[in-house]
C-alpha positions in Angstrom: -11.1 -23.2 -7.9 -10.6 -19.8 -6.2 -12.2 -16.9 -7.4 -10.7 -13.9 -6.4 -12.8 -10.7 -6.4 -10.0 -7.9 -6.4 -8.0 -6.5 -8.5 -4.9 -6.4 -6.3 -5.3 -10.4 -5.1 -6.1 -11.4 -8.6 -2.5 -9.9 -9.7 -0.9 -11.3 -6.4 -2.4 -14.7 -7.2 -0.7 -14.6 -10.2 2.6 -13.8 -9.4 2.9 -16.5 -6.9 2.0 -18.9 -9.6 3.9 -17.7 -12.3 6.9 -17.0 -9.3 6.8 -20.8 -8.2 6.7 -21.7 -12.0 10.4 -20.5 -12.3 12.1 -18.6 -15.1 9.8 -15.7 -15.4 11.5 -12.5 -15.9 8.9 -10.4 -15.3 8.1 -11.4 -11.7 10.8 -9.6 -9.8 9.4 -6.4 -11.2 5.8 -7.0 -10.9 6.4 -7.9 -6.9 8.6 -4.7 -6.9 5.4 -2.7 -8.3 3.3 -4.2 -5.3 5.7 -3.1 -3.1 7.1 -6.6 -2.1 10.6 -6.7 -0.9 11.0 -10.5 0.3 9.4 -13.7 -0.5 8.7 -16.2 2.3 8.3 -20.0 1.6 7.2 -21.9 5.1 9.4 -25.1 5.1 7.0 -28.4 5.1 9.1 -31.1 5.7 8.7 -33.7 2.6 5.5 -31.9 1.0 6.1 -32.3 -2.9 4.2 -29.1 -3.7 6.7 -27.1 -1.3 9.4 -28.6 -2.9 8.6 -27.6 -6.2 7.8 -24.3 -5.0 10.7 -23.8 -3.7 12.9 -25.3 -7.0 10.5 -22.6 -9.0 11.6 -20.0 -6.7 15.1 -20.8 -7.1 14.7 -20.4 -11.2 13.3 -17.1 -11.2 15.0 -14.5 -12.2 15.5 -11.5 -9.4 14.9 -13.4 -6.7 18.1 -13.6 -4.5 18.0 -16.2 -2.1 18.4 -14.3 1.5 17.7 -16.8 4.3 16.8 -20.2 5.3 15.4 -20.0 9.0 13.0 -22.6 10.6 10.0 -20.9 9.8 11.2 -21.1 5.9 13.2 -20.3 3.1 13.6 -16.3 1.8 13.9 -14.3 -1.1 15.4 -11.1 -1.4 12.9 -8.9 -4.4 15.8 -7.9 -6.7 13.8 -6.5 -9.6 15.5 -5.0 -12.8 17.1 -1.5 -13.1 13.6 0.0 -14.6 11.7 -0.7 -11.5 12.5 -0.4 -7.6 10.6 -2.0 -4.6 8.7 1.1 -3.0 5.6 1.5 -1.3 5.3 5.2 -2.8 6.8 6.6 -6.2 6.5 9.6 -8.7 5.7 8.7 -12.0 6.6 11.0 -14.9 4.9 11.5 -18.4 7.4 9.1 -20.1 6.7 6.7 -17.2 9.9 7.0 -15.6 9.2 6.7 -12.1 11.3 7.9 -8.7 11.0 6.2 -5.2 9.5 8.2 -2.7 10.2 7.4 1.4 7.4 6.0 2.9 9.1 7.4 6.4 6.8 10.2 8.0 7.9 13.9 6.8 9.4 12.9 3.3 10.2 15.7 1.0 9.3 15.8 -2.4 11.0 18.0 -4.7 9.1 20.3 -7.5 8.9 19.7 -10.9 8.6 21.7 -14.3 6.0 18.9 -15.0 2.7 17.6 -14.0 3.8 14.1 -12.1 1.3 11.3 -10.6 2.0 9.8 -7.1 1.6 6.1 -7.1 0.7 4.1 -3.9 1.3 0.2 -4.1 -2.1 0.4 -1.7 -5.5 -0.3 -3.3 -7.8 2.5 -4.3 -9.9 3.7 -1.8 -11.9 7.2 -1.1 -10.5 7.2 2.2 -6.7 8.1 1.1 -6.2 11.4 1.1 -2.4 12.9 0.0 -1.3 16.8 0.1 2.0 18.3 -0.4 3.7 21.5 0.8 0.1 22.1 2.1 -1.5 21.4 -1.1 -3.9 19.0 -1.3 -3.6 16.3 -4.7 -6.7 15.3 -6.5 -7.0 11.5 -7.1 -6.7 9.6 -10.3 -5.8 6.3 -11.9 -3.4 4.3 -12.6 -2.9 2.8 -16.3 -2.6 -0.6 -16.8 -4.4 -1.1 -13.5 -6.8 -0.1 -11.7 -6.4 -1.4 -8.1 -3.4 1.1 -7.2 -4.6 4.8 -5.5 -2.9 7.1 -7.4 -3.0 11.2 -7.1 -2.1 14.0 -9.8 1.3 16.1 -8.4 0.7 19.6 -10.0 3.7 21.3 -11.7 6.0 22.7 -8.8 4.3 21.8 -6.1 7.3 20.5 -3.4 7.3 20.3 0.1 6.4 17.9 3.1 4.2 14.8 1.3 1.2 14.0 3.9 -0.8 10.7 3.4 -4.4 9.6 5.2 -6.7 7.1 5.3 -9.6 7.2 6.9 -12.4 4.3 6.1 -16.1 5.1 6.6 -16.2 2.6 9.5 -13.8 4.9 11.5 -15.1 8.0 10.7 -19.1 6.8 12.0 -17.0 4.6 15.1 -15.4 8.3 15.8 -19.1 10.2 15.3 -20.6 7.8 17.8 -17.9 7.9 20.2 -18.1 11.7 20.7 -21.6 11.7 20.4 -21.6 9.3 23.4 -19.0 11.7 25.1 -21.6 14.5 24.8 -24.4 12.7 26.1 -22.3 11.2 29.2 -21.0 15.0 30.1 -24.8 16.0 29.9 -25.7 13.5 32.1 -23.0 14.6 34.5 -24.3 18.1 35.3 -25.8 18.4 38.6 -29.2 19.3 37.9 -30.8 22.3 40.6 -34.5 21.7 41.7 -36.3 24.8 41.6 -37.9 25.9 45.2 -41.7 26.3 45.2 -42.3 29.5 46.4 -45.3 29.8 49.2 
């Protein structure tokens, strides 16, 4: 058996099993809370296992059937009117949540209450998120704790700014400039100094 290590895989894993397994009701909106919009079967001409797949597929509930192409069969992600496919979305203390654009310079409006911003991304200390200028603490997500998540102060609005950076990049970066330095040093015509006699 596979052993999967994170959070996010684990719940993925699951889905696709419980997807294939048909008549699920819950799967449409789980996928929509990873931020899935379509489900991709490849085709394998008279393999049982993507037959049945594909007749599990079929059953489950919010999954639209979109396309059949040679590379496969598709699903359109058609969860239930509580939950929408988004990448990014505002979550309110009764839990009602609103999708936020994804698309570079998206506004987000202020609110008498305290809101949490909810990334279908796994947690990382390399995301950083401000809005308006003001930059939002991190947090967590109930109910699970692979999604990066950050606290939206009352009333803050304006233009919502994500980042990651991974550790990797920032020392690649370091090392890179470093180098820069050393090469421009090396560049400078050096003067010899005349003996006097």
């Amino acid at each position: 058996p596979l052993t999967l290590s994170d959070r996010a895989d684990q719940e993925l894993a699951d889905l696709v099993a419980r997807a294939v397994g048909g008549q699920d009701e819950q799967v449409a909106d789980e996928l929509a809370r990873h931020g899935v919009a379509v489900v991709l079967l490849t085709e394998r001409a008279g393999d049982e296992v993507t037959a049945s797949a594909r007749a599990g597929l079929e059953a489950t509930p919010g999954l639209e059937s979109l396309a059949q192409t040679p590379v496969g069969v598709s699903w359109r992600v058609g969860p239930s009117q509580a939950a929408e496919v988004a990448r990014l979305s505002l979550v309110d203390s009764t839990g009602q949540a609103t999708t936020v654009s994804d698309e570079p310079g998206a506004q987000v409006t202020a609110s008498e209450d305290e809101r949490t911003l909810v990334l279908a991304e796994r947690a990382s200390q390399g995301w950083t998120a401000s809005i308006g200028g003001t930059e939002l603490e991190a947090t967590s997500v109930s109910g699970s704790d692979w999604r990066q998540a950050f606290t939206v102060p009352a009333g803050v609005c304006g233009t919502l700014t994500l980042s990651h950076a991974s550790p990797l990049a920032v020392a690649a970066t370091c090392v890179i400039w470093v180098v820069w330095v050393l090469t421009a040093l090396a560049a400078l015509p050096l003067r010899r100094r005349r003996s006097l006699r």
